[in-house]
C-alpha positions in Angstrom: 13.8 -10.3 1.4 14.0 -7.9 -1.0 12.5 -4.4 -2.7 11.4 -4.2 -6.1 13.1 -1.3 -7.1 10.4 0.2 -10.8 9.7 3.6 -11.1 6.4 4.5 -10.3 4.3 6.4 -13.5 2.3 8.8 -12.5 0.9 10.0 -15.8 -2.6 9.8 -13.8 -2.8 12.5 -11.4 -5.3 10.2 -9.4 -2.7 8.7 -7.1 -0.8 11.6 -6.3 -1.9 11.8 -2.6 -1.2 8.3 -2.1 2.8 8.9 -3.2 2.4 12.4 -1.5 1.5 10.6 1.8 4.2 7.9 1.5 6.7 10.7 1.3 5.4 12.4 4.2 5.4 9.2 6.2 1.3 9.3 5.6 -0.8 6.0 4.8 -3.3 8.1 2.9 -6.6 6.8 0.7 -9.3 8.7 -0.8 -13.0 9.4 1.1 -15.6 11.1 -0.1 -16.2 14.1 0.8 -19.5 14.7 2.4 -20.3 11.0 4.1 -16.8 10.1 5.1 -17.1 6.5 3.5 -13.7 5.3 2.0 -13.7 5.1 -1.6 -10.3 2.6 -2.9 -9.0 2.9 -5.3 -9.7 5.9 -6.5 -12.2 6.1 -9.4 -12.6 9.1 -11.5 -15.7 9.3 -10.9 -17.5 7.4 -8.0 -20.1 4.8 -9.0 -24.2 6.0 -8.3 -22.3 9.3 -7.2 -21.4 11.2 -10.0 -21.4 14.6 -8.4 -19.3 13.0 -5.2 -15.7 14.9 -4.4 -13.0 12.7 -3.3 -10.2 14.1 -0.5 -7.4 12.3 0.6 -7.4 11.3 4.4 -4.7 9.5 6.6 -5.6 6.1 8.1 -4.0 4.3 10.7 -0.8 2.9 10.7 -2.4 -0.3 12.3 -3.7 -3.1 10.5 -3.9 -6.7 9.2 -3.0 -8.5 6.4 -5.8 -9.1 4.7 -4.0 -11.6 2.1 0.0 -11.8 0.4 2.0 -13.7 -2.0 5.4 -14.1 -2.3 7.4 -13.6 -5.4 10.5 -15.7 -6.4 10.8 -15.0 -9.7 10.5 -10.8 -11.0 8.7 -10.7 -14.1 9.5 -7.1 -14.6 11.0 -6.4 -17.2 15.1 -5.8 -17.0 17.6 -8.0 -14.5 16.1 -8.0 -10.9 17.6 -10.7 -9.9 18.9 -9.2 -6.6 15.5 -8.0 -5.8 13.7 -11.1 -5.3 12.2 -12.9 -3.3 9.7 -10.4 -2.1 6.7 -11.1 -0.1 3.7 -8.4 -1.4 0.8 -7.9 1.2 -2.8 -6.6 0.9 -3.1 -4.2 4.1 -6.2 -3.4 5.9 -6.2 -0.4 8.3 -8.2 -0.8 11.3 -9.8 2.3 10.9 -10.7 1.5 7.1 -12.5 -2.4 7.3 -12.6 -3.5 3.7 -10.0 -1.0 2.2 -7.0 -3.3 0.9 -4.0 -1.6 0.6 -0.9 -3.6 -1.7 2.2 -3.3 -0.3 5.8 -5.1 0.4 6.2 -6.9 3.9 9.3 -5.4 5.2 11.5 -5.8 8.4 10.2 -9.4 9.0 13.8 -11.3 10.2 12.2 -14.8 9.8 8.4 -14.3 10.6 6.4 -16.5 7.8 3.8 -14.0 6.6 0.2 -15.1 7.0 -3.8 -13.7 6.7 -4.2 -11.7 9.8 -0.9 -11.1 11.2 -0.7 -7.8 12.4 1.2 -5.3 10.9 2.6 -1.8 11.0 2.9 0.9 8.3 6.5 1.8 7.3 7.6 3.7 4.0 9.9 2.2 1.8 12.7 3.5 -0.1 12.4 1.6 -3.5 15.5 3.6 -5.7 13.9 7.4 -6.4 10.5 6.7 -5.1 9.3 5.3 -2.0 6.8 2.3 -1.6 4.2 1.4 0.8 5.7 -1.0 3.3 4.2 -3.0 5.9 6.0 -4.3 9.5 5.0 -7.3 11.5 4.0 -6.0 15.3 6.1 -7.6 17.5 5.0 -8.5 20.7 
């Protein structure tokens, strides 16, 4: 499999923790504040709670894969040809139910992805950036 390798733009200062967290080996999304509920992705402002403050929290390295696809042909712009095929996965932390984080399934040597598989956070390197990457648990 591979990594897409396309710069992240970060003109919106919004998902700043989330890259911060990757770089400190951190699976990190946004909760509010005062009632602890996980709010993701993060909005600017948090609907029915205008006044609401959003912090950025770790969650658990543990999850599931809530859903993926698998990409044969890169339609980003440029050759990544070399890139491809890459499976991306929609990760739900066990201590988040209902937060769906993307990612890329990585170190998988042969297992077919599929809904529920268990899997286990693991930062990417992706050119100058990392990526959120996501293991299958061997057993």
């Amino acid at each position: 499999m591979g990594i897409p390798i396309y710069p992240v733009h970060l003109e919106d200062p919004l998902f700043q923790g989330f890259y911060d967290g990757l770089d400190a080996g951190e699976l990190r999304i946004t909760a509010d504040a005062e009632t602890g509920e996980w709010v993701w992705y993060p909005p600017e402002v948090v609907p029915g709670r205008p006044d609401a403050v959003l912090e950025w929290r770790p969650v658990s390295a543990e999850g599931k894969a809530y859903s993926f696809t698998t990409v044969i042909r890169s339609l980003l712009p440029g050759d990544h040809k070399a890139e491809v095929p890459y499976t991306v996965i929609l990760f739900e932390p066990d201590d988040a139910p209902g937060v769906r984080i993307a990612g890329i399934l990585v170190d998988d040597d042969g297992v077919e992805p599929a809904c529920d598989m268990r899997l286990h956070f693991r930062p990417v390197e992706a050119g100058d950036h990392r990526i959120a990457g996501f293991a299958p648990v061997r057993r």
